[in-house]
N, CA, C and O of each residue as an XYZ file, in Angstrom:
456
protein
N      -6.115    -11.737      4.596
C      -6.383    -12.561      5.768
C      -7.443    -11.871      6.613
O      -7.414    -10.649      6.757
N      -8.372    -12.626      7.170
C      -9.067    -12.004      8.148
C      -9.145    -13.445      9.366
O      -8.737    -14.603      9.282
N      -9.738    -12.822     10.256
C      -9.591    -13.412     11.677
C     -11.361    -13.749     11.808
O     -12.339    -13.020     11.640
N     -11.220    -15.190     12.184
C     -12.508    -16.335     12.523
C     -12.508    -16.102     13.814
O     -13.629    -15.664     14.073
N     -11.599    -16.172     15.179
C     -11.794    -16.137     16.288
C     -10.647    -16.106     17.229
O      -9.455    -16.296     16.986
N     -11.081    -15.903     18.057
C      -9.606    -15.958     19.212
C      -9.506    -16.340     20.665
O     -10.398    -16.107     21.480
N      -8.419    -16.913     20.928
C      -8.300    -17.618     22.318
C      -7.163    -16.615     23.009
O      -5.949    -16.659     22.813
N      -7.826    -15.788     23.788
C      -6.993    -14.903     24.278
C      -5.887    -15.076     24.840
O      -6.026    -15.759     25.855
N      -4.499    -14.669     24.584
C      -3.680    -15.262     25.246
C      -2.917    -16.539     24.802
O      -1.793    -16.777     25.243
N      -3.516    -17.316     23.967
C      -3.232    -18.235     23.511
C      -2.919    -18.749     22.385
O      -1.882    -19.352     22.111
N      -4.417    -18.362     21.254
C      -3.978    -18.179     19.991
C      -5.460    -17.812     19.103
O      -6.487    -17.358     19.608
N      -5.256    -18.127     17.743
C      -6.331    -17.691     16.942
C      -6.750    -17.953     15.946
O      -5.948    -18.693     15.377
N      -7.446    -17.799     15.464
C      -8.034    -18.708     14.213
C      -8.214    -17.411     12.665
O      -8.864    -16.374     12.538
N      -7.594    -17.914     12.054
C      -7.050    -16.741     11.060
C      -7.599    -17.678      9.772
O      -7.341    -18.857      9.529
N      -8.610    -16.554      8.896
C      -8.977    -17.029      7.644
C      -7.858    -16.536      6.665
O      -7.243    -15.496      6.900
N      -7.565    -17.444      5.368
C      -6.518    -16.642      4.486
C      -7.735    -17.744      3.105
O      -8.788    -18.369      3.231
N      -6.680    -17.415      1.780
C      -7.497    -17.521      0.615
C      -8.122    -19.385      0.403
O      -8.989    -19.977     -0.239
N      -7.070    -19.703      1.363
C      -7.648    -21.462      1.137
C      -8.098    -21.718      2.374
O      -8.556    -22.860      2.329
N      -8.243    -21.187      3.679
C      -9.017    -22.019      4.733
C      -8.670    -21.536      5.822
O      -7.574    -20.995      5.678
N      -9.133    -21.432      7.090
C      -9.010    -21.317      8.004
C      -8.456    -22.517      9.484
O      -8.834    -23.550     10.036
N      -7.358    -21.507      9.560
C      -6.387    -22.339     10.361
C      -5.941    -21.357     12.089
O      -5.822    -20.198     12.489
N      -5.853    -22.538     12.520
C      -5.867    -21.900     14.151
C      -3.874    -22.089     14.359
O      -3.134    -23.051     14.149
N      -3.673    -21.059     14.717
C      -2.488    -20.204     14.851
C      -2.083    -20.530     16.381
O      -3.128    -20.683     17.013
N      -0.910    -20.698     17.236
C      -0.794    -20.424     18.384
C       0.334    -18.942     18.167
O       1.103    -18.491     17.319
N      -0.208    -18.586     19.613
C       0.816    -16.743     19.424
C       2.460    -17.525     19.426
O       2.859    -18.298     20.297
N       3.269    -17.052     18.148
C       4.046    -16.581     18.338
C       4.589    -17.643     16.811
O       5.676    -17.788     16.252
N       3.336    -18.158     16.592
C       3.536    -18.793     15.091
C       3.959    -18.068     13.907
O       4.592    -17.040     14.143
N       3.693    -18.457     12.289
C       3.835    -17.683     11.755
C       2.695    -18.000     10.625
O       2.216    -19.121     10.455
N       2.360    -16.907      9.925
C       0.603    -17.594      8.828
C       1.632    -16.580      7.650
O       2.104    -15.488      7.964
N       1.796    -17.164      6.444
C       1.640    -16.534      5.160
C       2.827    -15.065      5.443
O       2.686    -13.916      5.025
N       3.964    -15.640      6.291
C       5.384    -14.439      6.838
C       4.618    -13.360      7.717
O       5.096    -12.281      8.067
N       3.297    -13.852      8.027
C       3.047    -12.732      9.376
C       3.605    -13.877     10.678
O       3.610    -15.107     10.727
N       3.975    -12.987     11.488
C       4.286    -13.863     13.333
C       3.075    -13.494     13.437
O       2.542    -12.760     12.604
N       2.138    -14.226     15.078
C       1.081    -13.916     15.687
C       1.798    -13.280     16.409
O       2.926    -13.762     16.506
N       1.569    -12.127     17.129
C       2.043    -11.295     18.405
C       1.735    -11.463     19.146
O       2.405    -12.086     19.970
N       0.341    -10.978     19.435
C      -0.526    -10.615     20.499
C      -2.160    -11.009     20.522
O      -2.878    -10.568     19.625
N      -2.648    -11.748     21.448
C      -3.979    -12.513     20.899
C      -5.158    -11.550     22.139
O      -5.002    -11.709     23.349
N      -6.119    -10.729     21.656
C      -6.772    -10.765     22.555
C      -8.376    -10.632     21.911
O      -8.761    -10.575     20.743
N      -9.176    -10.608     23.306
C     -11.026    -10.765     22.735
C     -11.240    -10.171     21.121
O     -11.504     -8.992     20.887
N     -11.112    -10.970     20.324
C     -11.884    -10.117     19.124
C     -10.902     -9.661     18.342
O     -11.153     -9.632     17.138
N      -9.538     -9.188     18.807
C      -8.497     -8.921     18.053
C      -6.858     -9.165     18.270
O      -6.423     -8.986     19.408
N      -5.884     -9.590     17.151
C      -5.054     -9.733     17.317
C      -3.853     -8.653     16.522
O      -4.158     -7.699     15.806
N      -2.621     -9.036     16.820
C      -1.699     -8.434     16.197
C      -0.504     -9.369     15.341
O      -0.133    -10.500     15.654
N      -0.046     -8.585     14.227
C       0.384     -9.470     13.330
C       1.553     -8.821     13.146
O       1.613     -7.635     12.822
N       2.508     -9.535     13.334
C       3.959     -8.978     12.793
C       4.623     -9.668     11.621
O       4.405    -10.834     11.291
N       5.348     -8.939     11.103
C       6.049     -8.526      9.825
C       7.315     -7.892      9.826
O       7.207     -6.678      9.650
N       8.621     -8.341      9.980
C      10.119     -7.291     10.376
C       9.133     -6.621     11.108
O       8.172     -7.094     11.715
N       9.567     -5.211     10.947
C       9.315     -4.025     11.923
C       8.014     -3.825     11.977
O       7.656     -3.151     12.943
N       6.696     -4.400     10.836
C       5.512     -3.552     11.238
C       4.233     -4.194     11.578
O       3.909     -5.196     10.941
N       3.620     -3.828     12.320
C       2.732     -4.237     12.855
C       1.208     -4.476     12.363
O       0.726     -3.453     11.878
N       0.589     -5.272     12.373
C      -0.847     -5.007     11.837
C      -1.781     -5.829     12.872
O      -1.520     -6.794     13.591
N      -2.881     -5.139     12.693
C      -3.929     -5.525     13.896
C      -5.271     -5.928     12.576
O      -5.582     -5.276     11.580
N      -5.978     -7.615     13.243
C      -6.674     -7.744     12.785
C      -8.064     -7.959     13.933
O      -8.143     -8.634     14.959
N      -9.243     -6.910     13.122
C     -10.328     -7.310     14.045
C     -11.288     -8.315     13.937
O     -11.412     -8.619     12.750
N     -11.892     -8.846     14.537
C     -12.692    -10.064     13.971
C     -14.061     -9.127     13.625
O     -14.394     -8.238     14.409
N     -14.672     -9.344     12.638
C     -16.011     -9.189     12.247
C     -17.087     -9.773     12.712
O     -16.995    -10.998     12.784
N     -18.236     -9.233     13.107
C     -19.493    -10.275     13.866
C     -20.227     -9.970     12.908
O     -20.061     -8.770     12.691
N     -21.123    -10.504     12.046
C     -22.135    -10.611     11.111
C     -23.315    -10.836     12.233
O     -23.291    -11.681     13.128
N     -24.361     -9.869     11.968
C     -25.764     -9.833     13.004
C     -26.150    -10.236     12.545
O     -27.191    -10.391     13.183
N     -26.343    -11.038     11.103
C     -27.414    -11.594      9.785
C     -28.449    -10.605      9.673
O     -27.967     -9.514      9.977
N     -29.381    -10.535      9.439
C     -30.730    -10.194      8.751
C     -30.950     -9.396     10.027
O     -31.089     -9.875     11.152
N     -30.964     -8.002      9.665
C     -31.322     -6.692     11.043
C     -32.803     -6.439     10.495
O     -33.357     -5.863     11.432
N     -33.810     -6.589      9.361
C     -34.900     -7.024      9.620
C     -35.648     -7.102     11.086
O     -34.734     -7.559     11.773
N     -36.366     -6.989     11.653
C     -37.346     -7.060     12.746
C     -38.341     -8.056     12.587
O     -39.226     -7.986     11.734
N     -38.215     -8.929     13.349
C     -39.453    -10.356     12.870
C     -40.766     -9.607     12.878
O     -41.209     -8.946     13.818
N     -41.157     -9.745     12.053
C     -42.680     -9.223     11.801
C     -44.096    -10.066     12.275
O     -44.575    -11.149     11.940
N     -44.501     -9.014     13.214
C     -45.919     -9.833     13.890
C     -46.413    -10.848     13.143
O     -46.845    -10.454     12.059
N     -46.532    -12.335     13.381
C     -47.324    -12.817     12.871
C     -49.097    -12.398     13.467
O     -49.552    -11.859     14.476
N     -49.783    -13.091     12.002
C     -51.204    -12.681     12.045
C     -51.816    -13.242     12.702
O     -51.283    -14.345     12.825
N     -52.790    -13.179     13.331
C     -53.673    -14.002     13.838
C     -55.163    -14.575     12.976
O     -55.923    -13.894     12.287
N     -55.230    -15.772     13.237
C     -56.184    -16.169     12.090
C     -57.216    -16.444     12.987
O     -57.090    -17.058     14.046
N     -58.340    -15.925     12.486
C     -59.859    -16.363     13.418
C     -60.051    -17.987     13.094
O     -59.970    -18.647     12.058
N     -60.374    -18.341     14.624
C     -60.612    -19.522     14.776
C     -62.605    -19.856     14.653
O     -63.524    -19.215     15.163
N     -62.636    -20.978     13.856
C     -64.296    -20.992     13.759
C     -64.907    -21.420     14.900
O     -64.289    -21.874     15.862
N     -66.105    -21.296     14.840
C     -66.856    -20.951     15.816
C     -67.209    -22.542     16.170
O     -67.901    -23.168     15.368
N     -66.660    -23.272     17.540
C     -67.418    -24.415     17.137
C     -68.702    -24.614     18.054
O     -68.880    -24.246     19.215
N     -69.566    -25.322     17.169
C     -71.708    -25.339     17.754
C     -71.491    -26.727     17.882
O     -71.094    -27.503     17.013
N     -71.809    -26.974     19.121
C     -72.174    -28.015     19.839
C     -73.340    -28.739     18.751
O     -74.346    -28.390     18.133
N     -72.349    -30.204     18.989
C     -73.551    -31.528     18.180
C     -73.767    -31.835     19.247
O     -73.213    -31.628     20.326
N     -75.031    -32.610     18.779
C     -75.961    -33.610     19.660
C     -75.225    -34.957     19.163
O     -74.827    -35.077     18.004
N     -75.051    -36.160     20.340
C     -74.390    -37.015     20.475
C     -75.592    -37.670     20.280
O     -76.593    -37.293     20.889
N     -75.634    -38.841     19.313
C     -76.613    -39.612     18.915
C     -76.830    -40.766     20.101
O     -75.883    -41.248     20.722
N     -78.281    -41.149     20.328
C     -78.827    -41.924     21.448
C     -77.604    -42.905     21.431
O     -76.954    -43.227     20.437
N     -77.384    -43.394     22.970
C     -76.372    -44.308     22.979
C     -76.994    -45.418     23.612
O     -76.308    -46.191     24.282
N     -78.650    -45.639     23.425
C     -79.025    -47.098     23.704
C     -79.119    -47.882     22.747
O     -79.339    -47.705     21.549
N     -78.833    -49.272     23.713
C     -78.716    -50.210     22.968
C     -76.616    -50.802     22.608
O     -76.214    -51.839     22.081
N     -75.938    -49.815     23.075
C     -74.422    -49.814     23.369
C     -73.847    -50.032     24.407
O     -74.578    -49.630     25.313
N     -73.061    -50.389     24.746
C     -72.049    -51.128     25.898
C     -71.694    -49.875     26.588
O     -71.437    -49.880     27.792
N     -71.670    -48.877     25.928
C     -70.931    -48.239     26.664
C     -71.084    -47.662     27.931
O     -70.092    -47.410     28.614
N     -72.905    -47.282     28.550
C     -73.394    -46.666     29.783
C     -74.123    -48.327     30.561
O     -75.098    -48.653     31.238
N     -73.113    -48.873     30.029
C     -73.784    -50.390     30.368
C     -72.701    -51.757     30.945
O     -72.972    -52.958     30.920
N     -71.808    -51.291     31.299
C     -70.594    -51.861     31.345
C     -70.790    -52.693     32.254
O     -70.063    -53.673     32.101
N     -71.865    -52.796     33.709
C     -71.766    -53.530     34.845
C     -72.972    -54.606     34.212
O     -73.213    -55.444     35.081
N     -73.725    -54.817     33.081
C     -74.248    -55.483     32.492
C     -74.068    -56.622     32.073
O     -73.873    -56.659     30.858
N     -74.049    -57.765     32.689
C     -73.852    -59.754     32.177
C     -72.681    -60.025     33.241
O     -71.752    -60.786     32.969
N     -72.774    -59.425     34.342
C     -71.337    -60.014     35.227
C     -72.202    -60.868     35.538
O     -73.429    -60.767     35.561
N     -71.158    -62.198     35.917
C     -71.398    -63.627     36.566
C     -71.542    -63.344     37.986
O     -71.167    -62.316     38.551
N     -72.212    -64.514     38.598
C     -72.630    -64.654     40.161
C     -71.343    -64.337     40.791
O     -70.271    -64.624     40.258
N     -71.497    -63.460     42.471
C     -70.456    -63.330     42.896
C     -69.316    -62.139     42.746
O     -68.453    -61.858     43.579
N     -69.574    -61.430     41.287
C     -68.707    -60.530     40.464
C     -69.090    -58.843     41.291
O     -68.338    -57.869     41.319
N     -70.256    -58.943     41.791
C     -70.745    -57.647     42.261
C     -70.401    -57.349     43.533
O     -69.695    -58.069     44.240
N     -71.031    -55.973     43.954
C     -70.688    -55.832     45.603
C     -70.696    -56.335     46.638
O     -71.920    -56.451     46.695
N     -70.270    -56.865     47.792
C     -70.595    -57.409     48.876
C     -72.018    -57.330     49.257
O     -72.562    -56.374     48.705
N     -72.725    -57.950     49.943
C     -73.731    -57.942     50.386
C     -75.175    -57.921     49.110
O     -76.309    -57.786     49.569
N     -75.042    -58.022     47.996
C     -75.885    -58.349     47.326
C     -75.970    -59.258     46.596
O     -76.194    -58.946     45.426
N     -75.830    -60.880     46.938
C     -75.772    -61.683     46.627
C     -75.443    -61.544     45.064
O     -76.443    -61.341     44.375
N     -74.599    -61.595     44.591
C     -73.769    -61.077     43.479
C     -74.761    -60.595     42.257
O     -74.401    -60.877     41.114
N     -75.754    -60.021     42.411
C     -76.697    -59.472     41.815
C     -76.061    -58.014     41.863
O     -76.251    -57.525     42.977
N     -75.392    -57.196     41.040
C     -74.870    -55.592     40.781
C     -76.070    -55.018     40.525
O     -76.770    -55.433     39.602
N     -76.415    -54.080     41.251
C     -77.178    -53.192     41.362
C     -76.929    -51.588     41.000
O     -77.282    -50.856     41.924
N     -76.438    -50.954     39.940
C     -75.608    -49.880     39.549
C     -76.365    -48.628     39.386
O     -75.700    -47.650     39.044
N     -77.455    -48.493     39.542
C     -78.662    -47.686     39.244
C     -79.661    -48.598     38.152
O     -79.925    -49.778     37.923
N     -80.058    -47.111     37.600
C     -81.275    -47.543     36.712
C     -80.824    -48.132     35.224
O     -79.678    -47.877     34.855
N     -81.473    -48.715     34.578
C     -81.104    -48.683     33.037
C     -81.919    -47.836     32.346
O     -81.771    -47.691     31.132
C-alpha cells in the first residue's frame, strides 16, 4: 500500500494493488485501521502495531529547461510601393454629388491637390 494523499484530520487516500480509495480515520483498508491522518502522512494500525505511511512527491524531470536559442531574424530592406495613380485609394473625396462637400463651398470638395 502506499498513500495518494491526505485530509488531515479527516482521512486519506491510500493506493493498494487494484486502486486507490479514500479512507475516513478510523476505517479499515486490507485489516489495516486508519489511526491518525496528518499533512503527507498517516498511521496504520494492525492489533498492536503500528505503521506509518509517507506520501511520496514525484518532482518529474529535475533536468533544468535549457536556454532556448535565439534565431537571427532577416534583415528586412524597405520596397518601394508601386505608383498609386490612377487608384481610388489617395482619391476617395473624388465623384461626390452636389451638396456632399464642406459648408461654404457650394458642394464643390476642395481636398487639396491631385
Amino acid at each position: 500500500m502506499s498513500l495518494a494523499g491526505t485530509l488531515p484530520g479527516i482521512g486519506a487516500w491510500i493506493r493498494d494493488s487494484a486502486s486507490t480509495r479514500f479512507i475516513l480515520k478510523g476505517e479499515e483498508i486490507n485489516g489495516y485501521r486508519l489511526n491518525n491522518v496528518k499533512y503527507l502522512e498517516v498511521t496504520l494500525i494492525n492489533g498492536d502495531q503500528e505503521h506509518i505511511l509517507f506520501m511520496s512527491i514525484s518532482t518529474g524531470n529535475m533536468t533544468p529547461p535549457q536556454k532556448a536559442s535565439v534565431r537571427p531574424q532577416p534583415k528586412k530592406t524597405p520596397t518601394k510601393n508601386p505608383s498609386t495613380k490612377g487608384t481610388s485609394g489617395d482619391r476617395a473625396c473624388i465623384g461626390r454629388s452636389r451638396g456632399s462637400g464642406p459648408q461654404g463651398t457650394g458642394g464643390q470638395a476642395s481636398y487639396g491637390s491631385l
